[in-house]
GUVO-182361 format. One line per field, with one value per residue: residue number from 1; x, y, z of N, C-alpha, C, O in turn; residue in one letter. Coordinates in steps of 0.001 Angstrom, whole numbers. Example, Ala and Ser with C-alpha at 12.3 -4.5 7.8 and 13.67 -1.06 7.14 Angstrom:
// GUVO-182361
num <- (1, 2)
n.xx <- (13190, 12850)
n.yy <- (-5690, -2250)
n.zz <- (7800, 7080)
ca.xx <- (12300, 13670)
ca.yy <- (-4500, -1060)
ca.zz <- (7800, 7140)
c.xx <- (13200, 12900)
c.yy <- (-3300, 30)
c.zz <- (7800, 7870)
o.xx <- (14236, 13409)
o.yy <- (-3319, 1138)
o.zz <- (8465, 8039)
residuo <- (A, S)
***
This chain:
// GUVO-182361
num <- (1, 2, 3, 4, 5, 6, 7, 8, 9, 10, 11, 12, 13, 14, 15, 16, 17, 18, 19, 20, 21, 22, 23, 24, 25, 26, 27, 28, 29, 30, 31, 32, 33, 34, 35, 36, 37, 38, 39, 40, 41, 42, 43, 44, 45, 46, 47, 48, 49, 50, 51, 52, 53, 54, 55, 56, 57, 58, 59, 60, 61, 62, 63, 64, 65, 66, 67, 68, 69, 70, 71, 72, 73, 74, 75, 76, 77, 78, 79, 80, 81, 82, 83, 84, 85, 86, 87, 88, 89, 90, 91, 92, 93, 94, 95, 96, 97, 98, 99, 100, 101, 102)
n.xx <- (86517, 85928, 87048, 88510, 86998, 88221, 88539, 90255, 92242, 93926, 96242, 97142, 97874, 100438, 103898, 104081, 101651, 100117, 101854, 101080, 98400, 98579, 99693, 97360, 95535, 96191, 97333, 95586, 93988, 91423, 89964, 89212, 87360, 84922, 81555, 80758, 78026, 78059, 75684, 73738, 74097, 76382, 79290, 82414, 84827, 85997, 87962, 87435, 89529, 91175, 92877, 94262, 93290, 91617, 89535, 89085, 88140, 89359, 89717, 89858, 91230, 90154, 90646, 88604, 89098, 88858, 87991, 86188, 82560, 80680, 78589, 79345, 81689, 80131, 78943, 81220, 81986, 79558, 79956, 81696, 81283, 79523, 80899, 83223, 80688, 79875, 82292, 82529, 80295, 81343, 83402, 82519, 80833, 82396, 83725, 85761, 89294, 89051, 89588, 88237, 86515, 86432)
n.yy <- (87670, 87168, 88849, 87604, 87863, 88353, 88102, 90094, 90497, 93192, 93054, 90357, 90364, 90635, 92216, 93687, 93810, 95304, 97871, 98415, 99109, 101260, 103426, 103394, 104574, 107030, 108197, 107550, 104447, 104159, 106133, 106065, 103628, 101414, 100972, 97216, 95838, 92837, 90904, 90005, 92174, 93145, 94612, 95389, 96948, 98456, 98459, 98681, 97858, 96844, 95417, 94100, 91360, 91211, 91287, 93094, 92800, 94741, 93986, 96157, 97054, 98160, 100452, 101743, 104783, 105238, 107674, 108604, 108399, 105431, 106627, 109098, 108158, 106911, 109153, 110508, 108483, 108832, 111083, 111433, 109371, 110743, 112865, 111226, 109794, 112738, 113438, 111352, 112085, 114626, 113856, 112177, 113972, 115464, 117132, 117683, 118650, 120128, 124248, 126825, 129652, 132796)
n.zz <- (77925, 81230, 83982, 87209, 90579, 93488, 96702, 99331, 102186, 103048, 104354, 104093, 101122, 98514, 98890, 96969, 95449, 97388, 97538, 94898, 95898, 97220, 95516, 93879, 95904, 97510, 100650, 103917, 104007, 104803, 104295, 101559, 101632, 101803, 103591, 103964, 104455, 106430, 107648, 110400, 111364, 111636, 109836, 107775, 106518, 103081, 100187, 96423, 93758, 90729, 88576, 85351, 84962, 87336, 89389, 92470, 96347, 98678, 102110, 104849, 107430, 110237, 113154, 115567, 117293, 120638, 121362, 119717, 118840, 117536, 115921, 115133, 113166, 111609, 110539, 108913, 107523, 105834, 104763, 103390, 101226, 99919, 98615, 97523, 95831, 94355, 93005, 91257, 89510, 88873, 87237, 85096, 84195, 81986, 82310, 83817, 84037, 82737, 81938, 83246, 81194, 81308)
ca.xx <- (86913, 85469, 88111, 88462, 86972, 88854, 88395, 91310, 92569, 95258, 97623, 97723, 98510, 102125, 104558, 103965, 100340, 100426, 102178, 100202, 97053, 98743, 99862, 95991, 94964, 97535, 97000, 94941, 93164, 90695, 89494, 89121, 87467, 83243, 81507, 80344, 77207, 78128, 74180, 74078, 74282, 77632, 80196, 83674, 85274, 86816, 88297, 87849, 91401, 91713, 94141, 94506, 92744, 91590, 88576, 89612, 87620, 89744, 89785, 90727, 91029, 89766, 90622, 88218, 89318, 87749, 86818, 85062, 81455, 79843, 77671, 80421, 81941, 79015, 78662, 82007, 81730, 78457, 80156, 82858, 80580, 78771, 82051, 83047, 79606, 79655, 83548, 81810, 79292, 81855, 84688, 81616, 80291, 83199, 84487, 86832, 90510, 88862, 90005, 87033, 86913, 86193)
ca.yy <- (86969, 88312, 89145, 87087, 88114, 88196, 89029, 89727, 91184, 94139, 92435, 89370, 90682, 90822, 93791, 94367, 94656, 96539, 99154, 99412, 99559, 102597, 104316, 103869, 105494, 107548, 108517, 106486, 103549, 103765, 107445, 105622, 102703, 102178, 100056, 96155, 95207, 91089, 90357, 90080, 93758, 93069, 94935, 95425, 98349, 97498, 99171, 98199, 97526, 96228, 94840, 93853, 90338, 90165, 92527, 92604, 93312, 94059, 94450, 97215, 96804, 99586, 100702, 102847, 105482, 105306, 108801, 109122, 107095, 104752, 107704, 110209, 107334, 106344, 110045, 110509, 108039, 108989, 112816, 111107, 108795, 111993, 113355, 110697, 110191, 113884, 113451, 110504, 112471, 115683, 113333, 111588, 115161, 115806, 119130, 117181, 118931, 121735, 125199, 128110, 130523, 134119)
ca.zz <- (79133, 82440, 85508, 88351, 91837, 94623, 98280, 100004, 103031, 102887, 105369, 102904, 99718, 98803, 99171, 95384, 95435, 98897, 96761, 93823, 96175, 98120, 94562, 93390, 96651, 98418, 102004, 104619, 102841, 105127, 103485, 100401, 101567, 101443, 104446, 103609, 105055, 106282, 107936, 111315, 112222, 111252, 108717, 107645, 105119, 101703, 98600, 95280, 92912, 89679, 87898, 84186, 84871, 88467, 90365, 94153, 96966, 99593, 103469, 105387, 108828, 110896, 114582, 116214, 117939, 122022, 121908, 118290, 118951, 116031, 115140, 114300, 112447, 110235, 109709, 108300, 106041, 104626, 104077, 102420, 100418, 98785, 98155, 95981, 94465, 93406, 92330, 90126, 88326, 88269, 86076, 84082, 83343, 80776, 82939, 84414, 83510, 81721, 82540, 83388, 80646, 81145)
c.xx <- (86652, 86664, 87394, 88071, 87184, 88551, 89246, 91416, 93654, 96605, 97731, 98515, 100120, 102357, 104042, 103191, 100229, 100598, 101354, 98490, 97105, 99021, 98429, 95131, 95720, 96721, 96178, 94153, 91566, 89155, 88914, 87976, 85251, 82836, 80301, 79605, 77401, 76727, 74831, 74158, 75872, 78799, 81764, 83723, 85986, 86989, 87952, 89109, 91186, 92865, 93954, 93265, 91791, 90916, 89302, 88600, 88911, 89766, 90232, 90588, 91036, 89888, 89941, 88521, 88527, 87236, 85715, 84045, 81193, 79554, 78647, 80996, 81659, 78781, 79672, 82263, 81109, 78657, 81434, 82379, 80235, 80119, 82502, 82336, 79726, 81131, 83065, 81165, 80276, 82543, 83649, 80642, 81115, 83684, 85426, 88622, 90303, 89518, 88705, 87486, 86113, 85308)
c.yy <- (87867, 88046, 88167, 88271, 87694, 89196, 88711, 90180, 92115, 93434, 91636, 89353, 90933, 91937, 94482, 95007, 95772, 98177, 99415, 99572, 101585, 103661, 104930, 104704, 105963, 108123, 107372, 105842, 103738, 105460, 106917, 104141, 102781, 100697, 98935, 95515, 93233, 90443, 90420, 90980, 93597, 93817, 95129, 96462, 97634, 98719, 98535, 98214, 96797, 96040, 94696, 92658, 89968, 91582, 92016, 93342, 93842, 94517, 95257, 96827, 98390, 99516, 102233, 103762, 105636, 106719, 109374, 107605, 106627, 105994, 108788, 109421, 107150, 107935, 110836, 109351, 108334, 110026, 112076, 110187, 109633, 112198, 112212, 110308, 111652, 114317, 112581, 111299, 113417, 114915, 112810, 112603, 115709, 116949, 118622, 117388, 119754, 123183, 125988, 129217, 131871, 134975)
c.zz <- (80336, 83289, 86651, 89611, 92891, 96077, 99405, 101346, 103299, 103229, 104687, 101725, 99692, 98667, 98013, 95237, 96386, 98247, 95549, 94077, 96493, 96578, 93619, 94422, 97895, 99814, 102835, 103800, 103433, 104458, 102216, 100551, 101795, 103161, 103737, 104433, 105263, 107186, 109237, 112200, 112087, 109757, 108813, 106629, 104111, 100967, 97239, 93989, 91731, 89129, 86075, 83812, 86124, 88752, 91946, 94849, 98286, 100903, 104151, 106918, 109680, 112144, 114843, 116770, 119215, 121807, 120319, 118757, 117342, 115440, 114458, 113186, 111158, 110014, 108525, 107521, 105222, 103894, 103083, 101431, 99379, 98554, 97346, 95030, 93560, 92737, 91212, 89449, 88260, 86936, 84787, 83633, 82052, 81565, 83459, 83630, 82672, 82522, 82053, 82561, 81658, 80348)
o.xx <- (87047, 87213, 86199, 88656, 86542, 88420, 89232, 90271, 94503, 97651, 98814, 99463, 100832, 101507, 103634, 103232, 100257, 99906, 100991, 97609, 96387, 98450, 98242, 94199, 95816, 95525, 96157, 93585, 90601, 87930, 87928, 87773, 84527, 83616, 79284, 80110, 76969, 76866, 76008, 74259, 76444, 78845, 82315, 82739, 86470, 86339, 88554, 89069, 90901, 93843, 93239, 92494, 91235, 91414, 89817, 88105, 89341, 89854, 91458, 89591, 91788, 89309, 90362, 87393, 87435, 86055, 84861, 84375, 81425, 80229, 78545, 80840, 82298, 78233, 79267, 83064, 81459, 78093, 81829, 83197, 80507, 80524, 82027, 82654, 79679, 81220, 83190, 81610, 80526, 82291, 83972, 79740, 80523, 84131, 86275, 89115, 91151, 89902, 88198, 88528, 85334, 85366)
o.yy <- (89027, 86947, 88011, 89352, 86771, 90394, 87742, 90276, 91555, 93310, 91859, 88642, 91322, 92782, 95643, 96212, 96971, 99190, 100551, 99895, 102557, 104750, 105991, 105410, 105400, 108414, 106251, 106446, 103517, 105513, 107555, 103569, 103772, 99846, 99325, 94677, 92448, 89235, 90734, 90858, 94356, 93174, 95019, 96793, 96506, 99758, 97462, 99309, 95658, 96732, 95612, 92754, 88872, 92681, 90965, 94343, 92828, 95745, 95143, 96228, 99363, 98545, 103354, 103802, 106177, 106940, 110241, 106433, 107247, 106413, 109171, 109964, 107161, 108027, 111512, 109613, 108316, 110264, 112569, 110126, 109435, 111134, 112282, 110274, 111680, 115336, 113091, 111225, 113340, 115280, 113031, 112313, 116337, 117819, 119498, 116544, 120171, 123079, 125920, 129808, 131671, 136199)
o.zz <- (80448, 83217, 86903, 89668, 93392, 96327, 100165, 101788, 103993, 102591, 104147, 101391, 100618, 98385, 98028, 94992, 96106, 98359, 95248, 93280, 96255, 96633, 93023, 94038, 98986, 99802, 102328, 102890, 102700, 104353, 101848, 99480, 101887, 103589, 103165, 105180, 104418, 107379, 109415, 113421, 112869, 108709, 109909, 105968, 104205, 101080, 97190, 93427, 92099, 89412, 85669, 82857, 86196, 88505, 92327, 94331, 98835, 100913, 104145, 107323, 109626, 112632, 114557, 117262, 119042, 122074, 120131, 118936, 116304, 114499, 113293, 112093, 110106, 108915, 107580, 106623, 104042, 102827, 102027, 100514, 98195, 98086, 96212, 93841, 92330, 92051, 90099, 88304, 87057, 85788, 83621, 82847, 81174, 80817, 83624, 82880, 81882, 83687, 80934, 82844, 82590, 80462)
residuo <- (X, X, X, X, X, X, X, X, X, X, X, X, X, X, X, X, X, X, X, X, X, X, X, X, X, X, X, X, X, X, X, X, X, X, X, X, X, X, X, X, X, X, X, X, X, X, X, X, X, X, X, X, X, X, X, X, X, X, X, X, X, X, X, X, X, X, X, X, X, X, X, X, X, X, X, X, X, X, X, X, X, X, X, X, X, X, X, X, X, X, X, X, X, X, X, X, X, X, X, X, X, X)
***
């Protein structure tokens, strides 16, 4: 049986979920969150969440900051992109929770 996909919006979801988004990714969501090309020259940010039965996409809502431009923006995402690509291949290398011998 495949999982339902859902595309939500943070502010929607109930208190419940709310919390077991923030316990799957503690601190700002928006650190965690990847940017969603919508056409147009247009995008929005999202997380991905699972559940048991149910894939979620879901919305983050982002406020710019006036004095950080686009470009600083999109470049701190892309450094934080590599950083969890190369957290991906570290955990799917098997070293992940090993200790460095001597």
């Amino acid at each position: 049986m495949s999982k339902k996909k859902i595309i939500v919006s943070f502010k929607k979801m109930s208190p419940d979920m709310q919390k077991q988004v923030h316990q799957e990714f503690p601190g700002e969501l928006i650190n965690h969150a990847r940017k969603i090309p919508k056409g147009n020259n247009d995008f929005f940010y999202a997380i991905d969440f699972e559940t048991a039965d149910t894939s979620y996409l879901i919305k983050i809502e982002v406020k710019f900051d006036k004095t950080m431009d686009e470009n600083r923006m999109e470049k701190l995402m892309k450094d934080h992109e590599g950083l969890r690509e190369s957290q991906r291949m570290f955990y799917r290398s098997g070293f992940a929770g090993r200790s460095e011998r001597n």
